[in-house]
ChimeraX commands (.cxc) that place a marker at each C-alpha (Angstrom):
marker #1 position 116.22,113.84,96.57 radius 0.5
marker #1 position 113.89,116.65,95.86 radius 0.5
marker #1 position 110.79,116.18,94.71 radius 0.5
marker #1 position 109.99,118.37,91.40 radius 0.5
marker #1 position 106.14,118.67,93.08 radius 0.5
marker #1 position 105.23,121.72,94.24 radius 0.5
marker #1 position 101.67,122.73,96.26 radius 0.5
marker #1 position 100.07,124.32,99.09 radius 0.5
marker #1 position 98.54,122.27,101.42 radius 0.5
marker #1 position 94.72,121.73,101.57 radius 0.5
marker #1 position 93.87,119.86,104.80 radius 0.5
marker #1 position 90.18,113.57,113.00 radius 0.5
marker #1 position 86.28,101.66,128.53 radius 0.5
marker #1 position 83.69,102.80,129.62 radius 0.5
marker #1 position 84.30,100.34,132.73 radius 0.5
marker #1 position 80.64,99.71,134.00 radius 0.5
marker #1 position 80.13,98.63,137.56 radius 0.5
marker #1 position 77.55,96.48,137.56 radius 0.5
marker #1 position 75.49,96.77,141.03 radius 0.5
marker #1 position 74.41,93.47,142.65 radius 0.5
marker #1 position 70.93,93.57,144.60 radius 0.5
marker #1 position 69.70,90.85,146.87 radius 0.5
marker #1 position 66.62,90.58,148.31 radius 0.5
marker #1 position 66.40,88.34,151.61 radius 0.5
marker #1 position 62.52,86.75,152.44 radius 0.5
marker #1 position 61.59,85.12,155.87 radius 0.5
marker #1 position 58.84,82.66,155.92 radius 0.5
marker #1 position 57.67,80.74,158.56 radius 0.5
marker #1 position 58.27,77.68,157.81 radius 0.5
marker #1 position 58.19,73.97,158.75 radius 0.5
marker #1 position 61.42,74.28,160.66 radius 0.5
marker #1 position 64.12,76.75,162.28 radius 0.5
marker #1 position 66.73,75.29,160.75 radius 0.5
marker #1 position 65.60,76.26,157.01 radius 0.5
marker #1 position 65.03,79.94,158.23 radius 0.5
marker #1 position 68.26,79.94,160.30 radius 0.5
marker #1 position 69.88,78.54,156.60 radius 0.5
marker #1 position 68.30,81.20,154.55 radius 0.5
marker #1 position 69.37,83.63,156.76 radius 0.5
marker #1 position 72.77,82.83,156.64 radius 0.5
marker #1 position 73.21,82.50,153.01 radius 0.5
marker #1 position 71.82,85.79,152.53 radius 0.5
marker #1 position 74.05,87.33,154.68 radius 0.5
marker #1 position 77.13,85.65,152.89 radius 0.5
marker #1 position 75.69,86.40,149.58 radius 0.5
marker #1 position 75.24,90.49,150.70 radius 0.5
marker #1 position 79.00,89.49,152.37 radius 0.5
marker #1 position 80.21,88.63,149.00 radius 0.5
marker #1 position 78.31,91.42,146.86 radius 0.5
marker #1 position 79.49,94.25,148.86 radius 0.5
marker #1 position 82.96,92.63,148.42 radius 0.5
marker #1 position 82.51,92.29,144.97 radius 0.5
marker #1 position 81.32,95.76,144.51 radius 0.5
marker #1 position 84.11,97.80,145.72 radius 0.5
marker #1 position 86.64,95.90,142.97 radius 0.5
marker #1 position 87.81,98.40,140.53 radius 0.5
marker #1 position 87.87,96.94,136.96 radius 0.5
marker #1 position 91.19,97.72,135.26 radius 0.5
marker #1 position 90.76,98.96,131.66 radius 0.5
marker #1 position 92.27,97.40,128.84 radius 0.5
marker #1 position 94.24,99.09,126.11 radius 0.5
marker #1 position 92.78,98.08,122.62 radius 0.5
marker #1 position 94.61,95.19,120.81 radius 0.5
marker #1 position 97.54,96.44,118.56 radius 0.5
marker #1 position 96.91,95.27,114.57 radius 0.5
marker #1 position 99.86,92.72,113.48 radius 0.5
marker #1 position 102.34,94.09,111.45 radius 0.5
marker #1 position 101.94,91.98,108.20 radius 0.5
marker #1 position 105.22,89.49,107.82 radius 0.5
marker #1 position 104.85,89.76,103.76 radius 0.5
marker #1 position 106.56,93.12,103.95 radius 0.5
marker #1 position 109.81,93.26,101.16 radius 0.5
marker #1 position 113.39,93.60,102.99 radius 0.5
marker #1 position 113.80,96.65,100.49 radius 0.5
marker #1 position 110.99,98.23,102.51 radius 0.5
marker #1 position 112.08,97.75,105.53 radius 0.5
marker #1 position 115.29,99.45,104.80 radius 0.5
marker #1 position 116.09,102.39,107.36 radius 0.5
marker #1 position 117.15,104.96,103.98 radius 0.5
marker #1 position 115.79,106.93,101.98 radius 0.5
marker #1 position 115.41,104.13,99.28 radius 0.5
marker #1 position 113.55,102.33,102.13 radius 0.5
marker #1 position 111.28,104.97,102.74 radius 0.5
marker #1 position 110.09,104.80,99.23 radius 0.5
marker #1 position 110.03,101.34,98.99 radius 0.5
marker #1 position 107.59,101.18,101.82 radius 0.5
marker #1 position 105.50,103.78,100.50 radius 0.5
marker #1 position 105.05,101.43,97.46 radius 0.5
marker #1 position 103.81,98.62,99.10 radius 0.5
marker #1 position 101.37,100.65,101.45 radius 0.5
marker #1 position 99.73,101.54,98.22 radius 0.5
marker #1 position 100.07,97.94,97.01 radius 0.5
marker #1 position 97.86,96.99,99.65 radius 0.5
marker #1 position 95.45,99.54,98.89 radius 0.5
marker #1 position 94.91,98.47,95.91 radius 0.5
marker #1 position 94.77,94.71,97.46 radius 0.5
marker #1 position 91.97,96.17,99.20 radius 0.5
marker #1 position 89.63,97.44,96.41 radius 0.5
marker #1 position 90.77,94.66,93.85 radius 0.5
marker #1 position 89.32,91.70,96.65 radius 0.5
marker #1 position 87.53,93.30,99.14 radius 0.5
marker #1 position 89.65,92.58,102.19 radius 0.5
marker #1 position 89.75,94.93,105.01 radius 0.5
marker #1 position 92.37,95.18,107.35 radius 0.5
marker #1 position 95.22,95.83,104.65 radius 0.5
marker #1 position 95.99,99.38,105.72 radius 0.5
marker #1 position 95.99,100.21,109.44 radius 0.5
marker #1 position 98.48,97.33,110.45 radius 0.5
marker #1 position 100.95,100.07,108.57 radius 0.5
marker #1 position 100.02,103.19,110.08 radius 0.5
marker #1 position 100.52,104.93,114.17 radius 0.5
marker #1 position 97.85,105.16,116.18 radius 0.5
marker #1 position 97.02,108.10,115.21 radius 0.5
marker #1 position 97.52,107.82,111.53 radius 0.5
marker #1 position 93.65,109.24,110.37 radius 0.5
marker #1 position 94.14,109.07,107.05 radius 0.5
marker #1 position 95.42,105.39,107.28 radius 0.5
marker #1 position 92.05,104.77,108.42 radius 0.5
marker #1 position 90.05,106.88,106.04 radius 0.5
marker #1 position 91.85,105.50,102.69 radius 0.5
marker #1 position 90.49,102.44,103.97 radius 0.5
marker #1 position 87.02,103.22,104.58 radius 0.5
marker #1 position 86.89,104.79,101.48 radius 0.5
marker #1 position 88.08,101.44,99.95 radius 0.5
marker #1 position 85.50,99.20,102.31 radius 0.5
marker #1 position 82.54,101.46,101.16 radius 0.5
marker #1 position 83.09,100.84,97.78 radius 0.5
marker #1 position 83.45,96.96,98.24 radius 0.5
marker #1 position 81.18,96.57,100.67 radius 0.5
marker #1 position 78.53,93.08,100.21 radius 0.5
marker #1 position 80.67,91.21,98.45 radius 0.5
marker #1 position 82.08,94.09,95.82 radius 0.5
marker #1 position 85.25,94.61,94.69 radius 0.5
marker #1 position 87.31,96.26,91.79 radius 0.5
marker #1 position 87.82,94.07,88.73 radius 0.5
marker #1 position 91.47,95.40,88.16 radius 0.5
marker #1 position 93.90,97.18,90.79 radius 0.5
marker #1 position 92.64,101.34,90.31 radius 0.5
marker #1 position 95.72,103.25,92.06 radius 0.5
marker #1 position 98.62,103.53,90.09 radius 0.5
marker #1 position 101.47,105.52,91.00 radius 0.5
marker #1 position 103.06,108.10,88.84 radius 0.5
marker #1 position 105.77,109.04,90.92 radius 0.5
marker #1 position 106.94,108.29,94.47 radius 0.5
marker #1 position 109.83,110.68,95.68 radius 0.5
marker #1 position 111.18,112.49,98.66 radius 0.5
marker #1 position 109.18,115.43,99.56 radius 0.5
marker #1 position 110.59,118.83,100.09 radius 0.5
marker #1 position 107.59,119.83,102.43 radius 0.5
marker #1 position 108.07,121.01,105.80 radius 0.5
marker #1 position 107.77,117.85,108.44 radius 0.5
marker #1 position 108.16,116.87,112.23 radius 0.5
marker #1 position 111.89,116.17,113.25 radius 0.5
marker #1 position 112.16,112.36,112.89 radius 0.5
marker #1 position 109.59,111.95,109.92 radius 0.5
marker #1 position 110.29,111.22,106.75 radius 0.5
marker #1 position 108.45,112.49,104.18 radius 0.5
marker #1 position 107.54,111.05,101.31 radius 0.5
marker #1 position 105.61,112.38,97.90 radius 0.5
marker #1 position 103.37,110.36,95.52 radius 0.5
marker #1 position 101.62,111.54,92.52 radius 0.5
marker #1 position 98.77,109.40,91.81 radius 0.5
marker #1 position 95.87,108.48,89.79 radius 0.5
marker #1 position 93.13,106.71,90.82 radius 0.5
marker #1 position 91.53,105.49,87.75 radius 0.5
marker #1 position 87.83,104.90,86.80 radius 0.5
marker #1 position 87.88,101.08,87.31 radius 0.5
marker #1 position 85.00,98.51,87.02 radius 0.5
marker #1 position 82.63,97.59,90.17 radius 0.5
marker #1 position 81.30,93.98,90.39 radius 0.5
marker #1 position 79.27,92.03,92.42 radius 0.5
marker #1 position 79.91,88.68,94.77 radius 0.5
marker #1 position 78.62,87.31,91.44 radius 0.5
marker #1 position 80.45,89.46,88.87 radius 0.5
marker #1 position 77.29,91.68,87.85 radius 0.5
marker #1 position 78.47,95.29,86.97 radius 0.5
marker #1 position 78.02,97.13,90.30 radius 0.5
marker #1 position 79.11,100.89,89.46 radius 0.5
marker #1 position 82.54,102.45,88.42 radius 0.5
marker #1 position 85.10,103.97,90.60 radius 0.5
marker #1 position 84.84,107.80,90.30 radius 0.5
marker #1 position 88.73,109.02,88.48 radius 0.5
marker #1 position 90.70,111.14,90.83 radius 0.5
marker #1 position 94.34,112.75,90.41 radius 0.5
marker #1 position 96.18,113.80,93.01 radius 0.5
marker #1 position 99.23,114.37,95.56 radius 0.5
marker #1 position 99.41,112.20,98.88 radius 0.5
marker #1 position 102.25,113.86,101.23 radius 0.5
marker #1 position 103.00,110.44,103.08 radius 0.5
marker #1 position 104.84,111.03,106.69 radius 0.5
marker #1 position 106.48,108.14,107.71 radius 0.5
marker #1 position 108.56,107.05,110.79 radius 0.5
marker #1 position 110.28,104.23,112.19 radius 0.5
marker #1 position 109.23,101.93,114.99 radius 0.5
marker #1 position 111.92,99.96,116.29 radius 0.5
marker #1 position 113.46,98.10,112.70 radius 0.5
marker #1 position 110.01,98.83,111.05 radius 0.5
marker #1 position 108.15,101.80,108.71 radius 0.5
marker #1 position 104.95,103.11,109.79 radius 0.5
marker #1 position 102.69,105.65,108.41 radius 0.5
marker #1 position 102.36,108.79,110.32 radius 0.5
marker #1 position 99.77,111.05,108.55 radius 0.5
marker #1 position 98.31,111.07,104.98 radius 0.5
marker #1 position 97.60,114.67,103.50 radius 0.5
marker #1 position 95.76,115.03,100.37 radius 0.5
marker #1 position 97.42,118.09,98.93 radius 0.5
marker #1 position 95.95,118.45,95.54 radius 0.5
marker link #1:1,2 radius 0.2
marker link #1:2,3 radius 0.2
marker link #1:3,4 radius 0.2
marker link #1:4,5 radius 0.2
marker link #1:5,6 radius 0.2
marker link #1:6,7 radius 0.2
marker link #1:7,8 radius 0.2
marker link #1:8,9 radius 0.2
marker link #1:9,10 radius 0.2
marker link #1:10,11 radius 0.2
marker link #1:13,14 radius 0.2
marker link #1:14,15 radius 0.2
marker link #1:15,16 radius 0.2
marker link #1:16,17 radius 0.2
marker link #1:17,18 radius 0.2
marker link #1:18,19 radius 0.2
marker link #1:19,20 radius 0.2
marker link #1:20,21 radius 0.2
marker link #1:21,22 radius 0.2
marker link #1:22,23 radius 0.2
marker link #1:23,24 radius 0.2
marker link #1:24,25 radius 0.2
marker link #1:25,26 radius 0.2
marker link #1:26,27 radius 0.2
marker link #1:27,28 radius 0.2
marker link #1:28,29 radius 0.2
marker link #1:29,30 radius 0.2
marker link #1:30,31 radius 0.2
marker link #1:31,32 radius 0.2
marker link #1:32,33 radius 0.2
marker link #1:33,34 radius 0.2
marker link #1:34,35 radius 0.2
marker link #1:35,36 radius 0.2
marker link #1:36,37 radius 0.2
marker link #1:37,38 radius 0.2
marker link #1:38,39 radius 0.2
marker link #1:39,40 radius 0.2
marker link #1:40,41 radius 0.2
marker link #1:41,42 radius 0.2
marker link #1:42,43 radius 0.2
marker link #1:43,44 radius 0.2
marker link #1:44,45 radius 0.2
marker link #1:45,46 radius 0.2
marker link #1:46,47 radius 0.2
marker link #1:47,48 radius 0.2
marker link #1:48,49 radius 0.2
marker link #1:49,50 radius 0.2
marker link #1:50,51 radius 0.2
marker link #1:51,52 radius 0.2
marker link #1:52,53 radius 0.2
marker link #1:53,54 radius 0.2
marker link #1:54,55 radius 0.2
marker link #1:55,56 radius 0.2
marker link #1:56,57 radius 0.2
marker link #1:57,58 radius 0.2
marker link #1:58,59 radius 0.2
marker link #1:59,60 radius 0.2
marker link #1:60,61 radius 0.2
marker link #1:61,62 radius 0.2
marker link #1:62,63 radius 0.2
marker link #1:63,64 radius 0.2
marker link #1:64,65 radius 0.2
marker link #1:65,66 radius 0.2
marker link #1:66,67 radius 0.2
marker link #1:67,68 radius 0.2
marker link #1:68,69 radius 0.2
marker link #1:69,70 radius 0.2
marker link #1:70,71 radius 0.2
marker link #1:71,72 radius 0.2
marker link #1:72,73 radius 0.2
marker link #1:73,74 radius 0.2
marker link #1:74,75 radius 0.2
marker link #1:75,76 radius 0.2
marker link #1:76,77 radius 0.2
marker link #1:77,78 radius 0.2
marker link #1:78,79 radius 0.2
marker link #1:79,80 radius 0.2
marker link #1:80,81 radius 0.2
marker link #1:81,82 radius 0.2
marker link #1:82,83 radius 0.2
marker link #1:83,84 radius 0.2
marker link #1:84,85 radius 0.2
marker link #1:85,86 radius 0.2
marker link #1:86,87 radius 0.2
marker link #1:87,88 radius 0.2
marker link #1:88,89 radius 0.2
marker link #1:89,90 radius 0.2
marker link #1:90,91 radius 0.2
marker link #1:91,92 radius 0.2
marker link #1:92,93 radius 0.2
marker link #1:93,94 radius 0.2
marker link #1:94,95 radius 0.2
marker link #1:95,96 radius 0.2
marker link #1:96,97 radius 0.2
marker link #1:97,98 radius 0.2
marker link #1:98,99 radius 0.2
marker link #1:99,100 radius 0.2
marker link #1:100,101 radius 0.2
marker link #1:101,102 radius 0.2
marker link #1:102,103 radius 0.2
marker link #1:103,104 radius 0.2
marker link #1:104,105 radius 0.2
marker link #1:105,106 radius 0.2
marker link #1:106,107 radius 0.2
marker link #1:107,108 radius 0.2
marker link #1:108,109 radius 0.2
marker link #1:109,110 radius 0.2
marker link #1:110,111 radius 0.2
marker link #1:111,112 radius 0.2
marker link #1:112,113 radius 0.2
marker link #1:113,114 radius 0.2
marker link #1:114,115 radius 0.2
marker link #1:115,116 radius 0.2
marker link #1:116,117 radius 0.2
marker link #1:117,118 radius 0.2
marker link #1:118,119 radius 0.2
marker link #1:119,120 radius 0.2
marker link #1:120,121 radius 0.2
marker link #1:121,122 radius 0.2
marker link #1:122,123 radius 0.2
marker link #1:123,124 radius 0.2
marker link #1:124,125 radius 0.2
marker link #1:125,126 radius 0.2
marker link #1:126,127 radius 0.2
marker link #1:127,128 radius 0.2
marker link #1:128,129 radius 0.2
marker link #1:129,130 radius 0.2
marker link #1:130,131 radius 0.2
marker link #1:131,132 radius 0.2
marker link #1:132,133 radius 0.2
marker link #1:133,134 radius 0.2
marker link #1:134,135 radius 0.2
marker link #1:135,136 radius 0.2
marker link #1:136,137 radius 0.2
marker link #1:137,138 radius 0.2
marker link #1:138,139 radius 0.2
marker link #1:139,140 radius 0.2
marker link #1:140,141 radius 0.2
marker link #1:141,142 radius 0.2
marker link #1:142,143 radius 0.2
marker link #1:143,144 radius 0.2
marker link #1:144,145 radius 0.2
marker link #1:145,146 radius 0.2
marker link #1:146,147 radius 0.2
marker link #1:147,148 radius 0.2
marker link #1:148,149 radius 0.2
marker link #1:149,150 radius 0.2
marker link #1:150,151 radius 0.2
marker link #1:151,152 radius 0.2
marker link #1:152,153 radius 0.2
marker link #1:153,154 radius 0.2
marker link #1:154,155 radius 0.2
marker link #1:155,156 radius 0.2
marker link #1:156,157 radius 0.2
marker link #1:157,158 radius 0.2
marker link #1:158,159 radius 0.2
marker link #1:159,160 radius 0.2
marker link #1:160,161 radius 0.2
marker link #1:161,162 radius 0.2
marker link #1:162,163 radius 0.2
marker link #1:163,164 radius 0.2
marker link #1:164,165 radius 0.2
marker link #1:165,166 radius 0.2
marker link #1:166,167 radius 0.2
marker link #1:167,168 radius 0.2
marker link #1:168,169 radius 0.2
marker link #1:169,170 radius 0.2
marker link #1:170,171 radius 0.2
marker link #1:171,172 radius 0.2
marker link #1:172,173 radius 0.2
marker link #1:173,174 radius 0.2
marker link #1:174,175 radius 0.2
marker link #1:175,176 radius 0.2
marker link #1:176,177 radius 0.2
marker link #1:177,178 radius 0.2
marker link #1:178,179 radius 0.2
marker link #1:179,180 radius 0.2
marker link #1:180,181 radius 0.2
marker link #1:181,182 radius 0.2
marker link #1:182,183 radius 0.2
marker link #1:183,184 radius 0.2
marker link #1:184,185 radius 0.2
marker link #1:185,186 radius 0.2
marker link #1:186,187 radius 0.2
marker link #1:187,188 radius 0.2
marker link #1:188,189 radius 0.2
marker link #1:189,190 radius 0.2
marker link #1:190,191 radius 0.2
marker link #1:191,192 radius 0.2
marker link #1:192,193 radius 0.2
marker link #1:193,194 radius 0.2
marker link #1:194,195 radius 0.2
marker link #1:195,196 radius 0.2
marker link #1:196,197 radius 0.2
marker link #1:197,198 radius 0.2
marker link #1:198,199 radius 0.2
marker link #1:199,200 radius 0.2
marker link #1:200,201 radius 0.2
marker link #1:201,202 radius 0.2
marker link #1:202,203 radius 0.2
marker link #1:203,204 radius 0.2
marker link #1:204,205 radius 0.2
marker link #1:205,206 radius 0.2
marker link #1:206,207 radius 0.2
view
């Protein structure tokens, strides 16, 4: 379906080797046997270190977020429908994020390399940060429809008109904390699918 938007677009281990010194001491003491011990424990100890030194730590890849389990069938859909669907409920959790302060909600959705995943919700921890949060849900969606703008092979590309409206900031204990700045805009949403799942690709703010 073609969306009846039109715009121009506008728009980011270290494996330490930790070195292991010993330092040996003779003494003179009471008996040949305790210098004869020492000695040979400090040669198994700088036995053991030098082994120990020449292991090669093997870096691990960072933990993959959980894909949340409360996602709708409908959204989960491989169509267009789907698509849409899914775009819906990424939202939805966007505005689960400013409405009770929970991070997390947004990434789980998105690639690896989804930036904008990540920077929607920053933008959303900033503002409910200490305890904050929203007193009502501030993104509602005018319109969520195919796009019509150029895209990767294998993407699907999704448009949504939005408006995020001046909404209420409280406190932990429900003391007025600030209001959400209004903004209207267009989100080109790229999506893909991973295996029998939809995942954000990129976020552009076109307008």
């Amino acid at each position: 379906m073609s969306s009846p938007i039109t715009r121009h677009a506008v728009g980011r281990y270290a494996v330490g080797l930790a070195a292991v010194a010993l330092v040996g001491a003779c003494s003179s003491g009471p008996s040949a046997a305790t210098a004869t011990s020492g000695a040979t424990a400090a040669t198994s100890a700088r036995s053991t270190a030098g082994a120990t030194a020449t292991v090669r730590p093997t870096a691990t890849a960072a933990a993959t977020p959980t894909y949340p389990s409360d996602v709708p069938a409908a959204a989960q859909a491989n169509t267009p429908a789907g698509a849409l669907a899914f775009t819906r409920y990424f939202f939805g959790r966007l505005n689960a994020a400013y409405a009770t302060g929970q991070t997390g909600l947004l990434r789980p959705l998105g690639t690896a390399k989804c930036a904008g995943c990540g920077t929607l919700e920053d933008e959303a921890a900033a503002v409910t940060s200490g305890g904050r949060h929203t007193v009502s849900e501030p993104m509602l969606l005018r319109e969520v429809t195919a796009s019509n703008e150029p895209h990767i092979e294998g993407q699907t590309p999704v448009d949504v008109l939005f408006r995020l409206r001046a909404t209420k900031i409280v406190d932990s204990a429900g003391a007025a904390a600030g209001t959400l700045a209004e903004k209207n805009g267009i989100y080109l949403v790229s999506l893909l699918r991973d295996g029998a799942v939809w995942r954000v690709s990129s976020i552009t703010l076109m307008q």
